[in-house]
Biotite code that builds the C-alpha atoms (Angstrom):
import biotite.structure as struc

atoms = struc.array([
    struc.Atom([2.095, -29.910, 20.839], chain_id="A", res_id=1, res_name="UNK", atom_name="CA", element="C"),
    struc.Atom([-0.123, -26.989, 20.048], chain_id="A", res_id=2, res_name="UNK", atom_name="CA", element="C"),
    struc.Atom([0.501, -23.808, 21.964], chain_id="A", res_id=3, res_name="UNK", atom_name="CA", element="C"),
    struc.Atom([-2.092, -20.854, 22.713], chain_id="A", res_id=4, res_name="UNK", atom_name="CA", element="C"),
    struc.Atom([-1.223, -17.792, 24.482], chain_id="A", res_id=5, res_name="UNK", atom_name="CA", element="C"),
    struc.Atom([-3.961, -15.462, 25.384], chain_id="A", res_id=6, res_name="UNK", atom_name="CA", element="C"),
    struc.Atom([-2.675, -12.065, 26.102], chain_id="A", res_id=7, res_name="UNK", atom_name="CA", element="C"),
    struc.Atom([-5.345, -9.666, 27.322], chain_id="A", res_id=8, res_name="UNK", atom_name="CA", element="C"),
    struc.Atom([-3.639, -6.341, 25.702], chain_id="A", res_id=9, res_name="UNK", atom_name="CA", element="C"),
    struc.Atom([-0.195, -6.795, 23.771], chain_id="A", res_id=10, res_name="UNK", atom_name="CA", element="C"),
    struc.Atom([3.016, -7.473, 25.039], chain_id="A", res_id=11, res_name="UNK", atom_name="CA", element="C"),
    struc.Atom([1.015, -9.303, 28.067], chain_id="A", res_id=12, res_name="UNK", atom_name="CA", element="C"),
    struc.Atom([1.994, -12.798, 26.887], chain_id="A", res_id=13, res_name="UNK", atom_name="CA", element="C"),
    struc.Atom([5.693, -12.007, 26.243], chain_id="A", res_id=14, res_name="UNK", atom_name="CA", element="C"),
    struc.Atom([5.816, -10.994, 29.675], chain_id="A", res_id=15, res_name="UNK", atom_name="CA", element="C"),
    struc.Atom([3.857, -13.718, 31.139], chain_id="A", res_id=16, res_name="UNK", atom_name="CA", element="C"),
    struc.Atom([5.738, -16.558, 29.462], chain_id="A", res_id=17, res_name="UNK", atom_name="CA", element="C"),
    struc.Atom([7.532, -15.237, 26.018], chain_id="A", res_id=18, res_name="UNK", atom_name="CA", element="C"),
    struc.Atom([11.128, -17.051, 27.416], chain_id="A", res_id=19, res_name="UNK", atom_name="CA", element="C"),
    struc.Atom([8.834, -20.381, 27.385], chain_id="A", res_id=20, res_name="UNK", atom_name="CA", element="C"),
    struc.Atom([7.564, -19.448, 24.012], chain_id="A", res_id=21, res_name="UNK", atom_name="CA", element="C"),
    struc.Atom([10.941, -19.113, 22.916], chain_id="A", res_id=22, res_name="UNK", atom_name="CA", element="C"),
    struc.Atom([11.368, -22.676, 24.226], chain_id="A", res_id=23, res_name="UNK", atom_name="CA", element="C"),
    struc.Atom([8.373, -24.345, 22.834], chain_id="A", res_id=24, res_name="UNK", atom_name="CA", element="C"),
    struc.Atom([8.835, -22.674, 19.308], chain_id="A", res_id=25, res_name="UNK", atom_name="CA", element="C"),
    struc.Atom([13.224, -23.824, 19.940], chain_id="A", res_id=26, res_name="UNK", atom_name="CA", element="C"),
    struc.Atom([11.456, -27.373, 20.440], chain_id="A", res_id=27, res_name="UNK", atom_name="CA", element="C"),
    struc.Atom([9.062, -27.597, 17.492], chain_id="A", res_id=28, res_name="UNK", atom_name="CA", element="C"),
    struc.Atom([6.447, -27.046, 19.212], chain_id="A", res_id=29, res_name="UNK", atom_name="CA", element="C"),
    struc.Atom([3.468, -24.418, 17.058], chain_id="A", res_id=30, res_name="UNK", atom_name="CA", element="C"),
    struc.Atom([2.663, -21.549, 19.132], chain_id="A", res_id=31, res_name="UNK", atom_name="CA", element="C"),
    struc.Atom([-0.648, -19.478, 18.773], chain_id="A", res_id=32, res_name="UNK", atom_name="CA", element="C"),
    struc.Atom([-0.693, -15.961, 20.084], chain_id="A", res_id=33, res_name="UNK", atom_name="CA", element="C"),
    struc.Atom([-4.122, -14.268, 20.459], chain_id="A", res_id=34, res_name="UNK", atom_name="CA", element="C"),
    struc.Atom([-4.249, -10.545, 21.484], chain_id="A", res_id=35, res_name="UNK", atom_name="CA", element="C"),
    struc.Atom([-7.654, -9.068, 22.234], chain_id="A", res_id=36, res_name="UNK", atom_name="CA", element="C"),
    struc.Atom([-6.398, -5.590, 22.849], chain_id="A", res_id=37, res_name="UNK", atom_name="CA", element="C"),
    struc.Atom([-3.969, -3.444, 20.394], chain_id="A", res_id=38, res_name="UNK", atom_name="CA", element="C"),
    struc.Atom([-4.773, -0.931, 23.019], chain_id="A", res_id=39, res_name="UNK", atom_name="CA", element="C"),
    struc.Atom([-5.245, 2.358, 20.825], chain_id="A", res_id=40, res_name="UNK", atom_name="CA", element="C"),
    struc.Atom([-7.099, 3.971, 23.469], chain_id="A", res_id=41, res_name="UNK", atom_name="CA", element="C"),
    struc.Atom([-3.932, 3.729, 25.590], chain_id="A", res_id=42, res_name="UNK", atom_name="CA", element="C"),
    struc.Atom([-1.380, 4.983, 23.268], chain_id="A", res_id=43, res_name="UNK", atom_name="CA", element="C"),
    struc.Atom([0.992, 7.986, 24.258], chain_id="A", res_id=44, res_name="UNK", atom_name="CA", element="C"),
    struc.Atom([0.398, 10.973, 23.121], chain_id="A", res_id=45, res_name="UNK", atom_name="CA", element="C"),
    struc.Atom([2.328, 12.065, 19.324], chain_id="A", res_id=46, res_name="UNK", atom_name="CA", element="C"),
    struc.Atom([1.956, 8.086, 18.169], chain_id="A", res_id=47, res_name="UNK", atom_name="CA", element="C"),
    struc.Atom([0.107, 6.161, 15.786], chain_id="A", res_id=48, res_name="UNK", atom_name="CA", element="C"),
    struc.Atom([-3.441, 4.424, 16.979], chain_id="A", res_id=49, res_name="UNK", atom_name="CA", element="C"),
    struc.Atom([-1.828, 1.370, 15.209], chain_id="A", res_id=50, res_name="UNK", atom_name="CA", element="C"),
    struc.Atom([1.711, 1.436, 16.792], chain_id="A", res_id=51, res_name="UNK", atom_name="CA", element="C"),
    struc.Atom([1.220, -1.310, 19.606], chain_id="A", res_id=52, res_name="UNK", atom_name="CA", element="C"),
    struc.Atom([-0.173, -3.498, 16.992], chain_id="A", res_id=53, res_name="UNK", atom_name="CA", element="C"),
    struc.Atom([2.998, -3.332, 14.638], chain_id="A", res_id=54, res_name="UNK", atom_name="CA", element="C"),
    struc.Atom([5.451, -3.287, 17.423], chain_id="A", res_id=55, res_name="UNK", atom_name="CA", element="C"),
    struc.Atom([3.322, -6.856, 18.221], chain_id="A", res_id=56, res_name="UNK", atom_name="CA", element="C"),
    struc.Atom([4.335, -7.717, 15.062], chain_id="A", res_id=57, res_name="UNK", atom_name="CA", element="C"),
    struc.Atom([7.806, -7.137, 15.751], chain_id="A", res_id=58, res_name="UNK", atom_name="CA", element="C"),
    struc.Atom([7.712, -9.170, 19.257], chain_id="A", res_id=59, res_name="UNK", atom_name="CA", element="C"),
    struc.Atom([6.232, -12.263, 17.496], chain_id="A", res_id=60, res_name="UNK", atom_name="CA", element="C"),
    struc.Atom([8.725, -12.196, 14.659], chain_id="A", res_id=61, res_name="UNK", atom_name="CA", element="C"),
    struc.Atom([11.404, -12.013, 16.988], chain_id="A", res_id=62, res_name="UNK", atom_name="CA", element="C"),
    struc.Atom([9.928, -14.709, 19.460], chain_id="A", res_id=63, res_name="UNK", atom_name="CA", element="C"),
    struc.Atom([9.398, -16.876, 16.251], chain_id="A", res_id=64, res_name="UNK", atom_name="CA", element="C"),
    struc.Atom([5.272, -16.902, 16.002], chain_id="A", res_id=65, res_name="UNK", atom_name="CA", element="C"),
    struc.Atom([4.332, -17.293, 12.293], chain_id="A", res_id=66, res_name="UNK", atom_name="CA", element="C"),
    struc.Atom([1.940, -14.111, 11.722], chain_id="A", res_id=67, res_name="UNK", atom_name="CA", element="C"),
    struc.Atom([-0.769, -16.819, 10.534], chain_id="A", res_id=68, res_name="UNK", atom_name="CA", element="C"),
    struc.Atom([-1.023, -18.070, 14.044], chain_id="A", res_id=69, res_name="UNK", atom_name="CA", element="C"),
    struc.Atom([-1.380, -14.258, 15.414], chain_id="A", res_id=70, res_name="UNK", atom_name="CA", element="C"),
    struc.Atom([-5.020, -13.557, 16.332], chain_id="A", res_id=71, res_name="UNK", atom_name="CA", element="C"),
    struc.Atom([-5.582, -9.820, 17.030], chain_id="A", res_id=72, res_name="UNK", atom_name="CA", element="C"),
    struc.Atom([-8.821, -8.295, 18.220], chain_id="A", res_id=73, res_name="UNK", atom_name="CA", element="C"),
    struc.Atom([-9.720, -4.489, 19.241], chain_id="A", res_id=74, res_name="UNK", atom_name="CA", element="C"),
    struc.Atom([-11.492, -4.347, 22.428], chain_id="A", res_id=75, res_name="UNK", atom_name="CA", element="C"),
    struc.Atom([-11.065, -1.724, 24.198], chain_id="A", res_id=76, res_name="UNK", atom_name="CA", element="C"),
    struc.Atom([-8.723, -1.197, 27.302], chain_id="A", res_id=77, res_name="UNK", atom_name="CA", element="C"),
    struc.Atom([-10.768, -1.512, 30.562], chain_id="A", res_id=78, res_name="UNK", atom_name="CA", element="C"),
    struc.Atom([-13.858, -2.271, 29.088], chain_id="A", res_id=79, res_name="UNK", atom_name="CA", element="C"),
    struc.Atom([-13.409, -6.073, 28.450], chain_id="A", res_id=80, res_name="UNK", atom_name="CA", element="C"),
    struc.Atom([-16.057, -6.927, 31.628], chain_id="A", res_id=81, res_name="UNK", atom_name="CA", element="C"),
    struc.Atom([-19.268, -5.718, 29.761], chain_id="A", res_id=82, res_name="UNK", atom_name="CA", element="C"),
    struc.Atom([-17.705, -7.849, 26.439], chain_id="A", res_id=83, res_name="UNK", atom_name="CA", element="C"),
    struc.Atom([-17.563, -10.726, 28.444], chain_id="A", res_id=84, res_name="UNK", atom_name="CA", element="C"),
    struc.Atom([-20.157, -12.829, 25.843], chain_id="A", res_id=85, res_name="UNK", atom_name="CA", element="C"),
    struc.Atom([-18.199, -11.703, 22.555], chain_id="A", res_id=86, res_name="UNK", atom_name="CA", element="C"),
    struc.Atom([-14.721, -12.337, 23.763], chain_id="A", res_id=87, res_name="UNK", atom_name="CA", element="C"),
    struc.Atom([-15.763, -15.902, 25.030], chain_id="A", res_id=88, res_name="UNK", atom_name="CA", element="C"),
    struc.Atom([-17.209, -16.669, 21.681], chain_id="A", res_id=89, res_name="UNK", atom_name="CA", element="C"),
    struc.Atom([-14.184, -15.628, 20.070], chain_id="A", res_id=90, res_name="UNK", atom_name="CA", element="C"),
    struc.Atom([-12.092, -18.039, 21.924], chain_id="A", res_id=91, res_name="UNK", atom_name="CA", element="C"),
    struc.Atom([-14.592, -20.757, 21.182], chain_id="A", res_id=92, res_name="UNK", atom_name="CA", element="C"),
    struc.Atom([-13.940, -20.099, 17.597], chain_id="A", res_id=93, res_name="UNK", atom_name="CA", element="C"),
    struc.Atom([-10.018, -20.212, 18.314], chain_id="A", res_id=94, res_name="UNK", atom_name="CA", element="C"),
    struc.Atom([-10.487, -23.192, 20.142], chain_id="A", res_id=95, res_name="UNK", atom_name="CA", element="C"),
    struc.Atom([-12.311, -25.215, 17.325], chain_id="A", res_id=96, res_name="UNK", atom_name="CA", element="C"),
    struc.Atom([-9.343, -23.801, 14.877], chain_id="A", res_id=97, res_name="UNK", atom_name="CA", element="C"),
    struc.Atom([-6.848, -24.582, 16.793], chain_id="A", res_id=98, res_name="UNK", atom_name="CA", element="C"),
    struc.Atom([-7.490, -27.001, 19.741], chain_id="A", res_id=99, res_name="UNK", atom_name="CA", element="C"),
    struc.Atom([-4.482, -26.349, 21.704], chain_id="A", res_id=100, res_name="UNK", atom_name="CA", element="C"),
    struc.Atom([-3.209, -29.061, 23.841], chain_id="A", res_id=101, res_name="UNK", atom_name="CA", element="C"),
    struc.Atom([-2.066, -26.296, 25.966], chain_id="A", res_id=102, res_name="UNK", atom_name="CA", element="C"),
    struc.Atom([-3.587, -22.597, 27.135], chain_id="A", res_id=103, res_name="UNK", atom_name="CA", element="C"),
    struc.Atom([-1.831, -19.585, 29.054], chain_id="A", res_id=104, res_name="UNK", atom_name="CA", element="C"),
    struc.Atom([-3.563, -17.109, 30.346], chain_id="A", res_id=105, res_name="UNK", atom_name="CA", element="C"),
    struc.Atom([-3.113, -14.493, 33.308], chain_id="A", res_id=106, res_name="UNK", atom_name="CA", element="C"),
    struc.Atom([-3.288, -15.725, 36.837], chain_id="A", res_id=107, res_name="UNK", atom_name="CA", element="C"),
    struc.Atom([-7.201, -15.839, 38.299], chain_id="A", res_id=108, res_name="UNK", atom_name="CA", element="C"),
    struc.Atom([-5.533, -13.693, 41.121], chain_id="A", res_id=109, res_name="UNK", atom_name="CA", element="C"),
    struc.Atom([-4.820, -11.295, 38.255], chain_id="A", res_id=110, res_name="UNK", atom_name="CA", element="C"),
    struc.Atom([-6.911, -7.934, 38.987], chain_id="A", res_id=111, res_name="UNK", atom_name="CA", element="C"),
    struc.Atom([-6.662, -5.703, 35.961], chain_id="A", res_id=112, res_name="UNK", atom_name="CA", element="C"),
    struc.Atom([-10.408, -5.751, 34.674], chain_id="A", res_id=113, res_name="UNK", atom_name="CA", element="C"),
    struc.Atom([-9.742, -6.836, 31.057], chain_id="A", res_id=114, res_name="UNK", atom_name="CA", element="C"),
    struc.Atom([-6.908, -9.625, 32.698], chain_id="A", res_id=115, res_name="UNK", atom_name="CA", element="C"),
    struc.Atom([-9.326, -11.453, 35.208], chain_id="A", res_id=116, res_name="UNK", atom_name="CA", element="C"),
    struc.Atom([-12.269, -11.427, 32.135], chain_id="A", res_id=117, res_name="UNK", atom_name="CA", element="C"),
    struc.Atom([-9.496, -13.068, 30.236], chain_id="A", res_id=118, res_name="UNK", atom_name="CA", element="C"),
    struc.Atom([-8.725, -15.599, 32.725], chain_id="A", res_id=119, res_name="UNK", atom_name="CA", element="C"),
    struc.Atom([-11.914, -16.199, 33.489], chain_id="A", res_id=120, res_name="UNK", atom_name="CA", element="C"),
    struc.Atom([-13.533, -16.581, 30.100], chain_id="A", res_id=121, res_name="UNK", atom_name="CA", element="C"),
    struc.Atom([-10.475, -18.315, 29.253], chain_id="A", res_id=122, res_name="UNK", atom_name="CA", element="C"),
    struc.Atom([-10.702, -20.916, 31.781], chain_id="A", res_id=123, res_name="UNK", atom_name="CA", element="C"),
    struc.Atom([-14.418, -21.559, 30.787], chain_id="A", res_id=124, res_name="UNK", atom_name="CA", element="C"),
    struc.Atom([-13.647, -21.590, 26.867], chain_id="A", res_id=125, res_name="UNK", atom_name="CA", element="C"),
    struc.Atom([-10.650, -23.921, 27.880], chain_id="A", res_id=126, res_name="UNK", atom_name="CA", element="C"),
    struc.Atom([-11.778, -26.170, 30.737], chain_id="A", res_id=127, res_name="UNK", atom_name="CA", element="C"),
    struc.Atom([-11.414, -29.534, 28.951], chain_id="A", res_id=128, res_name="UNK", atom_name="CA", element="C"),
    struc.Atom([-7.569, -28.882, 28.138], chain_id="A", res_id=129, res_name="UNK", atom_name="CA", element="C"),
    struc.Atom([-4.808, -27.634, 30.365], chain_id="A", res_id=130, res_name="UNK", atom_name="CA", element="C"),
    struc.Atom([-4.309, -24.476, 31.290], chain_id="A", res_id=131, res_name="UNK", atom_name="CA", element="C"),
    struc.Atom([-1.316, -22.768, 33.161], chain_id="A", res_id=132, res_name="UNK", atom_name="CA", element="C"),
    struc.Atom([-1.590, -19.002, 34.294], chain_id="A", res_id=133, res_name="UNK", atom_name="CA", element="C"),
    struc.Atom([1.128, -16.517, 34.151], chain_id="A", res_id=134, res_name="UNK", atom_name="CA", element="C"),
    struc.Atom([2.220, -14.239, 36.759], chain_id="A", res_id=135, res_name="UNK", atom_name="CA", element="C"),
    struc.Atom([2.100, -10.329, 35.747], chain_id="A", res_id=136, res_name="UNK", atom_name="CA", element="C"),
    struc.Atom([3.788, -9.076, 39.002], chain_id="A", res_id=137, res_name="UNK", atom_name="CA", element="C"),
    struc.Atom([2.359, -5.416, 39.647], chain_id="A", res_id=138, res_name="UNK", atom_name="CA", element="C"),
    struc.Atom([-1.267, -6.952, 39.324], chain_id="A", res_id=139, res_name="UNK", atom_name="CA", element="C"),
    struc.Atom([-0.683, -9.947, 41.098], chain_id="A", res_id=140, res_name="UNK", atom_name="CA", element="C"),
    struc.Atom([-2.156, -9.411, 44.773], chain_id="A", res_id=141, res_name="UNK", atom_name="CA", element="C"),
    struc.Atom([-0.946, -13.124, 45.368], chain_id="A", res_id=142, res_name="UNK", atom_name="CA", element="C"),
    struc.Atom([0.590, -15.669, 43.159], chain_id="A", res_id=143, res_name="UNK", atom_name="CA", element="C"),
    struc.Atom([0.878, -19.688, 43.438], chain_id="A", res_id=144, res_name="UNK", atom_name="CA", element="C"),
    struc.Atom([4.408, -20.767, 41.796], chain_id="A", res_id=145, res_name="UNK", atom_name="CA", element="C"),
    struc.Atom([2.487, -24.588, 41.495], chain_id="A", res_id=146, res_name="UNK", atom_name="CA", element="C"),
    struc.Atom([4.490, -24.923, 38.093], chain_id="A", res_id=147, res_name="UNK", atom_name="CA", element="C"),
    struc.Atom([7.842, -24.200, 36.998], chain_id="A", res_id=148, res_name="UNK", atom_name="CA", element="C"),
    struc.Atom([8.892, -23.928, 32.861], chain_id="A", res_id=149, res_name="UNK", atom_name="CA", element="C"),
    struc.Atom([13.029, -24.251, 32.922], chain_id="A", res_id=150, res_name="UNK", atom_name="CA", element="C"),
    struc.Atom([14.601, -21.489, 29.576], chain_id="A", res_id=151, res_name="UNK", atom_name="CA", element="C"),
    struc.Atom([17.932, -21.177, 28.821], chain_id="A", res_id=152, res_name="UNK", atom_name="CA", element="C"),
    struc.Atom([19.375, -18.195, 28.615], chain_id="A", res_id=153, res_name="UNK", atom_name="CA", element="C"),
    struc.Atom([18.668, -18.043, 24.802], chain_id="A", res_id=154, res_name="UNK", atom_name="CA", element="C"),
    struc.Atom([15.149, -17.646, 25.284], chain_id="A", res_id=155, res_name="UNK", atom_name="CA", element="C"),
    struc.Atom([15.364, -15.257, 27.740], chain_id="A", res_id=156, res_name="UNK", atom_name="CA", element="C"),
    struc.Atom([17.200, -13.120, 25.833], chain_id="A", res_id=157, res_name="UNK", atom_name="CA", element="C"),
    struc.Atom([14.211, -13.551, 22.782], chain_id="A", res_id=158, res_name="UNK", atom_name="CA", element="C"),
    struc.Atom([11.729, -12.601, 25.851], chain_id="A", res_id=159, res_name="UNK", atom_name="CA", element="C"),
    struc.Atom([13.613, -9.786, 26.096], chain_id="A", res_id=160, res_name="UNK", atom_name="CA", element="C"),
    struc.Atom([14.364, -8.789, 22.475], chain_id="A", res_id=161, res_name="UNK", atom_name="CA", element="C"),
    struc.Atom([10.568, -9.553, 21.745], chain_id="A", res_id=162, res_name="UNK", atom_name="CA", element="C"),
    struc.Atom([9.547, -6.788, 24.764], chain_id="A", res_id=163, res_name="UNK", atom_name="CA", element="C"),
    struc.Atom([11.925, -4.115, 23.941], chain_id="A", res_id=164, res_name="UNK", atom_name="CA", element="C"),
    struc.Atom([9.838, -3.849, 20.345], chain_id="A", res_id=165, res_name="UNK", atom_name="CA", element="C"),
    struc.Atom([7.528, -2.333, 22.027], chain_id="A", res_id=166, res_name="UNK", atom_name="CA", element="C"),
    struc.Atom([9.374, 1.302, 22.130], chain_id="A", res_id=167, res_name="UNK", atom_name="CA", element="C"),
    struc.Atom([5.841, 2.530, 22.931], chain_id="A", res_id=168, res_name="UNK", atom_name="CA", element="C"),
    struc.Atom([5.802, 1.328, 25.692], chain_id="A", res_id=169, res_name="UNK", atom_name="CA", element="C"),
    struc.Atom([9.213, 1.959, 27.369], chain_id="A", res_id=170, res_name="UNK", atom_name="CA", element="C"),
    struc.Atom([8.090, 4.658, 30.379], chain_id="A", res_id=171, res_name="UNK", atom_name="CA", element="C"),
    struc.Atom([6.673, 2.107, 31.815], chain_id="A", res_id=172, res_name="UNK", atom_name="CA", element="C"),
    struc.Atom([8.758, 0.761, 35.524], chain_id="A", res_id=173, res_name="UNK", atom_name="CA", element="C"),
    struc.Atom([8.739, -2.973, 34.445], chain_id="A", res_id=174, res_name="UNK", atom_name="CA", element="C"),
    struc.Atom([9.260, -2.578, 31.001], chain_id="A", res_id=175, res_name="UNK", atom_name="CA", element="C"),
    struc.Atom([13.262, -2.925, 31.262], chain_id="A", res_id=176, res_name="UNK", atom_name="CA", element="C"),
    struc.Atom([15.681, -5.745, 30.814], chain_id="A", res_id=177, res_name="UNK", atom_name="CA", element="C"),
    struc.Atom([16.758, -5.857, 34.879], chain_id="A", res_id=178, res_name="UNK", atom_name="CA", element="C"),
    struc.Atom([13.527, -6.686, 36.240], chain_id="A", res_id=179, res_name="UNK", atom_name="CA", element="C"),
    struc.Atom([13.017, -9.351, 33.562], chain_id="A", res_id=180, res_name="UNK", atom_name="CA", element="C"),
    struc.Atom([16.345, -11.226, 33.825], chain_id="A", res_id=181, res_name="UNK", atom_name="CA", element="C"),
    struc.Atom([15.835, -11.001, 37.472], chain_id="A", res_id=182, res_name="UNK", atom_name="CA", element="C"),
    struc.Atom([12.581, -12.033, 38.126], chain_id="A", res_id=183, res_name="UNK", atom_name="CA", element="C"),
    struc.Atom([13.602, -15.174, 35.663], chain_id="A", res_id=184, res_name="UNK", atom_name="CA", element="C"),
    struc.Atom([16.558, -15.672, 38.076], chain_id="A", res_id=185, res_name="UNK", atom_name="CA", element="C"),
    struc.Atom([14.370, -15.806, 41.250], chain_id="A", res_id=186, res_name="UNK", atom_name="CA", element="C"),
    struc.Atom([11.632, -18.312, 39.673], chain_id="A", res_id=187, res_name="UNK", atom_name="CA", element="C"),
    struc.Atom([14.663, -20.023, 38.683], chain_id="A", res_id=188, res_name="UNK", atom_name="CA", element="C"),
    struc.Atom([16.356, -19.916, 41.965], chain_id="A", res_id=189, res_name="UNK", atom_name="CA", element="C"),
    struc.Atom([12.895, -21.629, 43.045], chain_id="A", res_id=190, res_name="UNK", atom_name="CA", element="C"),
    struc.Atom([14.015, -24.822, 41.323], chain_id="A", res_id=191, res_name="UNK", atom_name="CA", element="C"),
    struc.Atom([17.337, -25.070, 41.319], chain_id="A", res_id=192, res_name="UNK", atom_name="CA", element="C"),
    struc.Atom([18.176, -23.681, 38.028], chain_id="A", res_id=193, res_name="UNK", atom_name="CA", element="C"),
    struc.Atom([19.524, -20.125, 35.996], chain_id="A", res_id=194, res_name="UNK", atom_name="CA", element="C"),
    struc.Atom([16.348, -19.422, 34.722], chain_id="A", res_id=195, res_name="UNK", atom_name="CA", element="C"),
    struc.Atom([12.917, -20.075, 34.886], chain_id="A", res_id=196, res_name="UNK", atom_name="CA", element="C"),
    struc.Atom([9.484, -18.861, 34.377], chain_id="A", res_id=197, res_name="UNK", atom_name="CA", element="C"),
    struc.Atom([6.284, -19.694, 37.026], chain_id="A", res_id=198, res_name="UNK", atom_name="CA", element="C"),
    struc.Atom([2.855, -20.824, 36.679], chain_id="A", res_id=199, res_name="UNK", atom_name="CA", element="C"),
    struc.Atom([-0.205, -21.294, 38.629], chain_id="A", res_id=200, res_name="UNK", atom_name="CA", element="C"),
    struc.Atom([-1.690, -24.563, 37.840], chain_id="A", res_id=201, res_name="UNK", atom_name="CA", element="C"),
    struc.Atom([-5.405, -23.633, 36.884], chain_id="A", res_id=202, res_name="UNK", atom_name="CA", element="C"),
    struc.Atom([-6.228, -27.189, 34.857], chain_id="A", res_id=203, res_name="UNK", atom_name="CA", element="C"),
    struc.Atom([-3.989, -30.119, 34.012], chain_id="A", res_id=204, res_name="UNK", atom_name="CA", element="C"),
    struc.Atom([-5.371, -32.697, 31.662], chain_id="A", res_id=205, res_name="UNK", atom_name="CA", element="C"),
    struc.Atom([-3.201, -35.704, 31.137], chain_id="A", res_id=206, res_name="UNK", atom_name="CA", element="C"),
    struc.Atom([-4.083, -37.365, 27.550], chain_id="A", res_id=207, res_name="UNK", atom_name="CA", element="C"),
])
């Protein structure tokens, strides 16, 4: 099974569902990572325009993403609405390169600016293949847990190794271990198991 992640900025996609990359890539599975943000208009103060985009290196080499299958693009941060033609064209093009058999993307109840033009561009590039959003909790006004992705607690721990590369990044609330192992125990608790990450169920195509 082919794998594509779309992550609006980076680290988005590790958050949203890096324990179930963990578990595809544990599988066999090929996993594509596209980032359309490296976010250099958002980087703290002292650092290096380019430091998101090697500490993205660092999560995908820890998840287990060849750096062949890593798409990066340099949009910038909260301007993605009035790109809206460009970025769906560059999915297109991913799609005919890789034509995944199965897309993430943030939830359509997602309401970060650049997050909902990904979803929603996504979901148009993407309609005639499956497509699972993932939950990004402080922009979520509302979630739907329609689908459920059981990890072990080895690729939680890669979610969570893959996150912590981004050093940038580390004032930020959520950005911590706690709130990651616990919000995969909750989803998990949802279903009866340790861990777990959710999904809303945006388009399911059964080939």
């Amino acid at each position: 099974m082919k794998v594509l992640v779309l992550a609006p900025h980076t680290d988005d996609g590790e958050f949203g569902c890096g324990a179930s990359i963990a578990r595809f890539l544990r599988e066999g599975h090929d996993v594509f990572y596209a980032a359309f943000s490296v976010c250099e208009q958002s980087v703290p103060y002292g650092l290096s325009k380019d430091v998101l985009e090697k500490e993205l290196k660092d999560a995908m080499r820890v998840l287990g993403v060849l750096q062949s299958r890593v798409f990066t693009f340099r949009y910038a941060v909260r301007h993605f609405p009035t790109h809206r033609q460009e970025i769906l064209e560059d999915m297109i093009r991913i799609k005919r390169e890789v034509e995944p058999d199965l897309v993430f993307l943030p939830s359509i109840y997602d309401i970060h600016q650049d997050h909902s033009t990904i979803s929603e561009e996504g979901t148009r590039a993407f309609k005639m293949t499956s497509i699972l959003g993932y939950e990004i909790p402080w922009n979520n006004l509302t979630f739907q847990t329609t689908s459920f992705i059981f990890v072990e607690d080895g690729d939680l721990e890669r979610k969570v190794e893959a996150l912590m590369c981004y050093k940038s990044q580390t004032f930020r609330h959520y950005a911590n271990a706690d709130f990651l192992r616990g919000l995969a125990r909750s989803r998990g608790t949802q279903i009866g198991a340790k861990y777990a990450e959710a999904f809303q169920v945006v388009r399911w195509i059964q080939k």
